[in-house]
C-alpha positions in Angstrom: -3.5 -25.6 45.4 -6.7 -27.6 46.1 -4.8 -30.0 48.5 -3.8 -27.5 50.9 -7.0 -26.1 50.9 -8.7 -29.4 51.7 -5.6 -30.2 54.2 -6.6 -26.8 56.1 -10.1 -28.0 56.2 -9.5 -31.0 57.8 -7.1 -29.3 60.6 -9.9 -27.0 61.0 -12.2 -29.7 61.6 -9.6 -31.7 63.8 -9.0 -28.5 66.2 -13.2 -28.3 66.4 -12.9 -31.5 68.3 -14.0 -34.5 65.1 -12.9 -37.7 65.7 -10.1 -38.9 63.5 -12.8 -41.2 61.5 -14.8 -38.3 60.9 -12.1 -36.5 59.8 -10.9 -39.3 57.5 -14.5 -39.3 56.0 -14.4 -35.7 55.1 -10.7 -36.3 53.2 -12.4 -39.7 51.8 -15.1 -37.1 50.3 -13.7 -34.3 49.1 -10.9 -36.1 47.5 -13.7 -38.0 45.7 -15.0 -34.9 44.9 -12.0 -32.9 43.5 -11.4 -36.1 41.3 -14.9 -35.9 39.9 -14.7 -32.2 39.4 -11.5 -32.3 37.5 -12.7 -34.8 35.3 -16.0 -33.4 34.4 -14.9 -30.0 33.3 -11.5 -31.5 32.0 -9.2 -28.3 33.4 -5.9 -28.5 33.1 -5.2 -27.4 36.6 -7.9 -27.5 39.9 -8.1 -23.8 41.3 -10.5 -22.2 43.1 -12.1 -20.5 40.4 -12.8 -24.0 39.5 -15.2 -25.0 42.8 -16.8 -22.1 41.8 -18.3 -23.1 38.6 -20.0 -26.3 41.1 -23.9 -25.5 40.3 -26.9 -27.7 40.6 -25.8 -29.6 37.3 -23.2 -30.7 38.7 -23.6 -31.6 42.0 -27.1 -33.7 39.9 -24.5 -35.6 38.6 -22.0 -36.0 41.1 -24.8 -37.5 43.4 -26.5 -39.3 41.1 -23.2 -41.9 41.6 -24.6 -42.6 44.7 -28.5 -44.1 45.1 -28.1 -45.1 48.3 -29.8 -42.3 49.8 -28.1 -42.1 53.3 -24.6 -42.2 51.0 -26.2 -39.3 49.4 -26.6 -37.4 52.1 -23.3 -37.8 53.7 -21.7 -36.7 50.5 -23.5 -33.5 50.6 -23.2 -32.5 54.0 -19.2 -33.4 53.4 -19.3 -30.8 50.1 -21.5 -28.3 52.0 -19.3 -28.0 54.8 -16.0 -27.5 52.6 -17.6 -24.8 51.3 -19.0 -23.2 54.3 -15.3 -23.3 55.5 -14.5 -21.2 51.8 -16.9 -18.8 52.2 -16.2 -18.1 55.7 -12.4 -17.6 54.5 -13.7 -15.7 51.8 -12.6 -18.0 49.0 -15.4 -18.9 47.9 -19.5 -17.9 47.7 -21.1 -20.2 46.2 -24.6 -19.9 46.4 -25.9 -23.0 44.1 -23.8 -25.4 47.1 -25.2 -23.7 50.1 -29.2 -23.8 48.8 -28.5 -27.6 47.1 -31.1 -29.6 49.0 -31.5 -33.3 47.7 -33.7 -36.1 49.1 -33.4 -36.8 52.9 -33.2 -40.5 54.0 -35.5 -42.1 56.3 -35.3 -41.5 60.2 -33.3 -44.4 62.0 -35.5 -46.3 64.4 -34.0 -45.2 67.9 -33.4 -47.9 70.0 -35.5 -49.9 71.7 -35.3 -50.0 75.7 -35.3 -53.5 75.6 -32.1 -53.6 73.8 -30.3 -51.1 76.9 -27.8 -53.0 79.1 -29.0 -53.6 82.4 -27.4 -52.6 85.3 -26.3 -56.4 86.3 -24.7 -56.0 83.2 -22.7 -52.7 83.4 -21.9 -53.6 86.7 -20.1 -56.8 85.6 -18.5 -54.9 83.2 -16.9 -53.1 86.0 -15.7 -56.3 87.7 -13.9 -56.9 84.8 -12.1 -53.9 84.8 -10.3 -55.4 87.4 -8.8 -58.1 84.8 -7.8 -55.7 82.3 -4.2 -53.9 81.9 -5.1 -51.0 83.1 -7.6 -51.3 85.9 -8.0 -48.2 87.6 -8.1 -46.3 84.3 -11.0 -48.7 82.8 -13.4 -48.7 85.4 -13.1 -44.3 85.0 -13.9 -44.6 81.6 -16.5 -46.8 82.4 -18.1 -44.6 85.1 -17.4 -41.4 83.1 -19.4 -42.9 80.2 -22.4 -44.2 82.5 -22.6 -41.0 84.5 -22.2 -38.1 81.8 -23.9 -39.2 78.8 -20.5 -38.3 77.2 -19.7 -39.1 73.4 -16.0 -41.3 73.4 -14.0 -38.3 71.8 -15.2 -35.9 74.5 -14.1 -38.4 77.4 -10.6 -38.6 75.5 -10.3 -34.9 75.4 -10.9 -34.2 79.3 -8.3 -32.0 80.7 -8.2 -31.2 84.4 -8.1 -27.9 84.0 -11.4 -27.6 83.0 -12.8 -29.4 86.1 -13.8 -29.1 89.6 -13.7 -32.1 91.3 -15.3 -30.7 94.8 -18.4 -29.4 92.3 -18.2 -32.8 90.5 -18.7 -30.6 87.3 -16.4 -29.7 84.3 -16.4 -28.3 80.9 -15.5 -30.3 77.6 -15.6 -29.5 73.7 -18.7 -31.4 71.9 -19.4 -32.5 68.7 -18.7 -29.6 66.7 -15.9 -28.0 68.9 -18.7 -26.2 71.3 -18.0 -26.3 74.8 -20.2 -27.6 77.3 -20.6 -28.0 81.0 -20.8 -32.0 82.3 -21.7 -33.4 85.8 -20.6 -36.3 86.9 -21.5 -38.8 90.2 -19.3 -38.7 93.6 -18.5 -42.6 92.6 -16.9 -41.2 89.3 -15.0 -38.3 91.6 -13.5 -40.8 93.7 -12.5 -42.4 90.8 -10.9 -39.1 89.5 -9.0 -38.3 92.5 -7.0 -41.7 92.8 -6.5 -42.1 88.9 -5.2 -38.4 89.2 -3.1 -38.7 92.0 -1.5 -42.4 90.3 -0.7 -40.8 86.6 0.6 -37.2 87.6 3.4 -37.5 85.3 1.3 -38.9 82.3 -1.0 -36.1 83.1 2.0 -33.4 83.1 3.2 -34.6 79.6 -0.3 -34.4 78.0 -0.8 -31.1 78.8 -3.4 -31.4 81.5 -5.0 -33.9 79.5 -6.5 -36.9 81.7 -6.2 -39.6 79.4 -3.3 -40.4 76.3 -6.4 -42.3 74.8 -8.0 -41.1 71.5 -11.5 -41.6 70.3 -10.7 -44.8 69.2 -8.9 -46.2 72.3 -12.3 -44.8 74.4 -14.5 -46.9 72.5 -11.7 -49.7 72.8 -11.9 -49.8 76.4 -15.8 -50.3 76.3 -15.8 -53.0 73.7 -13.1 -54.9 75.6 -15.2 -54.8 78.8 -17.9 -55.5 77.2 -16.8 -58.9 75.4 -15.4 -60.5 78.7 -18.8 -60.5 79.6 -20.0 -61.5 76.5 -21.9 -58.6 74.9 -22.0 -56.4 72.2 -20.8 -53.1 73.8 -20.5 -49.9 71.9 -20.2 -46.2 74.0 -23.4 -44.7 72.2 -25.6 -47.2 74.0 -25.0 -45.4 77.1 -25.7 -42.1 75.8 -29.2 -43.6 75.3 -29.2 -45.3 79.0 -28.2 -41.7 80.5 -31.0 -39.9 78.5 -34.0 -42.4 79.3 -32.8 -42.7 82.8 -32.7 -38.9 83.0 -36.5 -38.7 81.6 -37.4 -41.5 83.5 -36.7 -39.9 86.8 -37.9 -36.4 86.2 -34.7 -34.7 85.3 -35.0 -31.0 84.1 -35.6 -31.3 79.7 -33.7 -28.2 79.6 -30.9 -29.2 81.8 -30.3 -32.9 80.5 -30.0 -31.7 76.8 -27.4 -28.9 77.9 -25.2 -31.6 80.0 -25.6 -34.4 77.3 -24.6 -31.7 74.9 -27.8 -32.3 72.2 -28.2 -29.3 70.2 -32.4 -29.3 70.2 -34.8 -31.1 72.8 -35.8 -33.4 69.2 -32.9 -35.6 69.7 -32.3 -35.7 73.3 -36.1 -36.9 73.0 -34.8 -40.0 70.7 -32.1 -40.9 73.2 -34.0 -41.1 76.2 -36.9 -43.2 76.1 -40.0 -43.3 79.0 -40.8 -47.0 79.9 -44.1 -48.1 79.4 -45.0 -48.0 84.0 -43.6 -44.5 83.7 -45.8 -43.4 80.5 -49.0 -45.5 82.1 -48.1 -43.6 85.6 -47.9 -40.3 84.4 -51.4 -40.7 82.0 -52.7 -41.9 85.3 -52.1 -38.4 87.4 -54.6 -36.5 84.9 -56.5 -39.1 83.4 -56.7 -42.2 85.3 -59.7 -41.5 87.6 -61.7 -40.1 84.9 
C-alpha cells in the first residue's frame, strides 16, 4: 500500500511543476525512509497506521544516519512534505512530523559579482548558437534565460497560450506549481515570433507547449553554449545576473521578486547583488556632503 501512496506523491509533485531530479530525490527519500521504518518497528506489513506511530524517537534516529547537516535537512523537508501531502488527503495527522525541527545548516555564501559572466561573455555565447544543431531554438533559450530571471524547468514548461507576445509578458508555473507573471525584452519577442512561426507543428503536438525540451535539456542547452566558449555555464547564474542587474538599475523590489518568482524580498536580496560604485553612489546622495 505504501508504494502507491508514495507513487501518488510524486505525481502530485510532478503536476506542481518539480523537476524530474527533484522528483527522483523525493522517491530516493522516502523509499529510504519506508525501509528504515519497516525495519525499526519490525511489522510484518507497511500500512498507514504504521507512519503514524513516526514520533520524535524515531525520526532521532532516522536522522542521526546522516551528520552531514545539509543531508539532514533535506531528509526532513523530504519526510515533512510526504506527510503534509497525508494530512491534506486526510491519511494521516501526524503532529510529532509537522513540529520536528532539527538543526539548520549554515547559509551558502551567495555569489560573488565577480564570479557573473560578463556580457562579452554571454554575448559570445550567442554567436555560438549559431554552430549548434539547433540555432534559432538556442539563442531563445538563451535570451529567455538572460531576460526573465527564469529557473530551466519554467522555460521548458512555456506554453503559448499563456503569453502575449505584443505585451511581451506571459504567465508560467514556479517552483512549487504557483503561477506567475514573466516579462520578457522585444529582442527575446522577435526571437519568439520566428521560432513560433518555424516549429508550428512541433508546437501543435506539444500541446501549445513551446519547447519538447525538459528541465534537463534547458540546462543542456546552456552548458553546451557555454563550453564552446570555454566556461563553466550553469542556468542559476543568470538568475543572479537578472536580480543584481535589476537592483543595480533601480528596478521596483516589489516588482522584480514577483517576475523572478522569489517567495520573500530575503532571497531576491541574495540573488541580486549592488556593486560597490552603486552602493558608494547611493551613500553619497544622503551622506556624502556631510
Amino acid at each position: 500500500m505504501i508504494e502507491k501512496i508514495i507513487e501518488s506523491f510524486l505525481n502530485h509533485k510532478q503536476a506542481q511543476g518539480y523537476s524530474p531530479l527533484t522528483v527522483e530525490n523525493y522517491m530516493s527519500d522516502l523509499n529510504i525512509f519506508s525501509d528504515f521504518l519497516f525495519h525499526l518497528l519490525q511489522k510484518d506489513d507497511f500500512t498507514i497506521e504504521l507512519l503514524q506511530q513516526v514520533d520524535d524517537n524515531i525520526l532521532d534516529k532516522y536522522l542521526k544516519r546522516y551528520p552531514n547537516l545539509y543531508t539532514k535537512s533535506r531528509k526532513l523537508a523530504s519526510v515533512k512534505s510526504f506527510y503534509k501531502y497525508l494530512e491534506d488527503k486526510e491519511l494521516v495527522k501526524n503532529t510529532h512530523v509537522k513540529k520536528y525541527q532539527c538543526k539548520k545548516p549554515p547559509e551558502i555564501s551567495p555569489i560573488k559579482r565577480s564570479d557573473f559572466y560578463t556580457n562579452e561573455q554571454i554575448d559570445r555565447m550567442e554567436l555560438e548558437c549559431d554552430n549548434t544543431k539547433y540555432p534559432l531554438r538556442d539563442k531563445l533559450i538563451l535570451n529567455l534565460i538572460r531576460t526573465t530571471g527564469m529557473r530551466p524547468r519554467e522555460v521548458a514548461n512555456i506554453s503559448i497560450k499563456h503569453m502575449n507576445l505584443e505585451e511581451c509578458k506571459g504567465k508560467v508555473k514556479r517552483k512549487g506549481g504557483v503561477e506567475r507573471p514573466f516579462r520578457f525584452s522585444e529582442k527575446t519577442r522577435d526571437l519568439l515570433r520566428e521560432y513560433i512561426s518555424k516549429n508550428k507543428d512541433e508546437i501543435r503536438k506539444g500541446n501549445g507547449k513551446l519547447f519538447s525540451l525538459n528541465y534537463s535539456g534547458i540546462y543542456g542547452v546552456i552548458r553546451l553554449l557555454g563550453q564552446k566558449c570555454g566556461i563553466h555555464t550553469y542556468p542559476k547564474m543568470f538568475r543572479h545576473i537578472w536580480a543584481s542587474e535589476g537592483r543595480e538599475k533601480d528596478m521596483d523590489i516589489l516588482l522584480m521578486e514577483e517576475l523572478g518568482g522569489w517567495k520573500s524580498s530575503k532571497m531576491l536580496k541574495r540573488y541580486g547583488q549592488i556593486s560597490e560604485e552603486k552602493e558608494k553612489s547611493e551613500y553619497n546622495k544622503v551622506w556624502g556632503g556631510k
